[in-house]
N, C-alpha and C positions, 0 to 999 in steps of 0.2 A: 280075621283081625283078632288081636286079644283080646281078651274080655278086662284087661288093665287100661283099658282107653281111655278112660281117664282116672290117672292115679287121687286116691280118696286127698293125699298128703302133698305138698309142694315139693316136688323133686332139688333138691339143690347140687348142681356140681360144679369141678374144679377142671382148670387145667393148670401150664404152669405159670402164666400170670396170671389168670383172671380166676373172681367165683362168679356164678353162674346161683343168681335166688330169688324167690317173689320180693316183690319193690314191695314197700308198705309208704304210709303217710308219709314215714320220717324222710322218705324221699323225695316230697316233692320240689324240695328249693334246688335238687340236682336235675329233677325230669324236668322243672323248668328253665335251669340252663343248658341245657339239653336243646330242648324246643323254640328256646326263645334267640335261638343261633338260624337266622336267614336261610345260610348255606344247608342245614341239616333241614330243615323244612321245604326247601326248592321242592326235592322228589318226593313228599310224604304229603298224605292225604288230611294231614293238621294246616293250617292257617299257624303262622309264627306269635307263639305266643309275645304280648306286648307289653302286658303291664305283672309286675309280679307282684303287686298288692289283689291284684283281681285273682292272678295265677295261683296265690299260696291262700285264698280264702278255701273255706271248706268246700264252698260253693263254684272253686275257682275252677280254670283250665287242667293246672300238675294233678290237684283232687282228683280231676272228673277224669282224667286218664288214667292215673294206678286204681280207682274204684273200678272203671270200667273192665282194667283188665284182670283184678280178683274175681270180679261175677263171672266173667266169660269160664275163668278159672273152675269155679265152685258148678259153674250148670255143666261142666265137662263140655266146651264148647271150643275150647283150647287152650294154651298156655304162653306167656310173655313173660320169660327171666330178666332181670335185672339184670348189666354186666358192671362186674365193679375189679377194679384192678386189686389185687391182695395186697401191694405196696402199700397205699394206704385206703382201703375202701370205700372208695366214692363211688356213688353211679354215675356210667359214663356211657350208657346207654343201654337200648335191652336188643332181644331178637326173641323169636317164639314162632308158632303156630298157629292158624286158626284148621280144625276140623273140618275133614266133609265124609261122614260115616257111610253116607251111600256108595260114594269110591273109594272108599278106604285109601283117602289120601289128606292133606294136609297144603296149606296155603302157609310158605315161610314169610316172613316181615323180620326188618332189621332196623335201627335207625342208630349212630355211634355222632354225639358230639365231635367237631369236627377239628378242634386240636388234637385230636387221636389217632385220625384219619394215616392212611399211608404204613401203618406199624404192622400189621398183621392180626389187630387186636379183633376185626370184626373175621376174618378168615377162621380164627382159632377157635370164637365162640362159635358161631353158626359149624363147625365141623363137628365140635363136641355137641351139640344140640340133634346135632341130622343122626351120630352112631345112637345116641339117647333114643331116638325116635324109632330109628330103622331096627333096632335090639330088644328095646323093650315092647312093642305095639307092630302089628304086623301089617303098616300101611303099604301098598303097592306104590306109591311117588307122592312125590313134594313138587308144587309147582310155587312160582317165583312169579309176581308180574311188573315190571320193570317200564316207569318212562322213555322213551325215547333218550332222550338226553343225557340219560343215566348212565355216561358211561364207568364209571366205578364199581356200579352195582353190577350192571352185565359181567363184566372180567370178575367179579369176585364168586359169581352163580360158575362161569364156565372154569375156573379153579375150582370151586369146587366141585365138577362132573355136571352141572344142568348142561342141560341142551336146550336152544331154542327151538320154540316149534310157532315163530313166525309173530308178526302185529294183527292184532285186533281193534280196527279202528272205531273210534270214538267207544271205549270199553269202559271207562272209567269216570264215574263224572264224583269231582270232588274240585273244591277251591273254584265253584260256581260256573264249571264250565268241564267239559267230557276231553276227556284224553286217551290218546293212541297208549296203547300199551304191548311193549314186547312179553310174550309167554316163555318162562324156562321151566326145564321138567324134569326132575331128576328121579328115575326109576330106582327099586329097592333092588337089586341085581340076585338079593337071594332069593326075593316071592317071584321074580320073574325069569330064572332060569327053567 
C-alpha cells in the first residue's frame, strides 16, 4: 500500500457534472434534506432526520455527521466527498470510504437525495472515487455491504464491477435491530494480476 494512505489535504474532484469536495458546516441545511428524505434513509444506518431546528443546531444531527466525517478524515480513517452538481452547487449527496489498513482494503458508502435518483449521478461519482482510490493508494479491494432490499444499490455495485460474495446474516445491527446484509467486492485487477 502507499505510504499516501491518507492524503495530509482534501482531495477534491471533477467529473463532467458533478464536484466531488469535503462538506463543511455551510452544508448542513443540504445533508439535512438529504437525510430527512424517508426513502434515502430506508437502507442507511441514520434514523431519518426529523426535526431541522434540532438538525441545523451545532449540537444537531446534519452538525454531527459532517463533524463526524472531518475527524474520520483528519485520524486517516477515511474519506466522505460531498457530491454537488456544478450547475448550481448544492449538495446532493456524498460517497467515500472507510479504511481497513490490515487488508489493505476500503469499505465504499454512498447515500444521493432521492430526486436525483435514476440519472447516473451516483454511478459517475462512486466511479470517479473507486479510479481516485485504485491510482493513487495501493488497496487490494473495495467491499460494499448492501441490505437485502436494496435493490438499486446491488445493480449500481454490479455496474460498476463488484461481485457478490453472498448474505451474512444478522451482520448489521443499526435502527435497533441486526440486519442481513448482502457482501460486494470489487478487486483492484492491477494488485491482483
Amino acid at each position: 500500500m502507499s505510504k499516501d494512505f491518507s492524503p495530509s489535504s482534501f482531495p477534491q474532484l471533477e467529473t463532467e457534472r458533478l464536484l466531488l469536495r469535503e462538506t463543511s458546516l455551510q452544508d448542513a441545511e443540504a445533508t439535512f434534506a438529504v437525510f430527512s428524505d424517508p426513502s434515502v434513509t430506508q437502507f442507511h444506518d441514520l434514523d431519518t432526520f426529523s426535526s431541522i431546528k434540532e438538525a441545523m443546531s451545532t449540537t444537531g444531527y446534519a452538525y454531527a455527521v459532517i463533524e463526524r466525517r472531518a475527524k474520520r478524515f483528519e485520524r486517516g480513517d477515511g474519506i466522505r466527498w460531498g457530491i454537488l452538481r456544478k450547475q448550481d452547487n448544492v449538495l446532493i449527496g456524498s460517497c467515500g470510504f472507510t479504511w481497513n489498513p490490515q487488508e489493505h482494503s476500503a469499505e465504499v458508502g454512498y447515500e444521493l437525495a432521492s430526486s436525483f435518483w435514476r440519472q447516473g449521478i451516483m454511478t459517475e461519482a462512486v466511479h470517479t472515487i473507486l479510479q481516485f482510490r485504485f491510482e493513487k493508494i495501493g488497496l487490494r479491494f473495495l467491499i460494499a455491504q448492501v441490505m437485502l432490499e436494496n435493490i438499486a444499490s446491488k445493480k449500481l455495485l454490479e455496474n460498476l464491477g463488484f461481485h457478490s460474495q453472498g448474505v451474512q446474516k444478522q451482520y448489521g445491527f443499526f435502527k435497533r435491530q441486526y440486519h442481513n446484509l448482502e457482501q460486494f467486492v470489487l478487486k483492484n485487477k492491477k494488485l491482483n494480476e
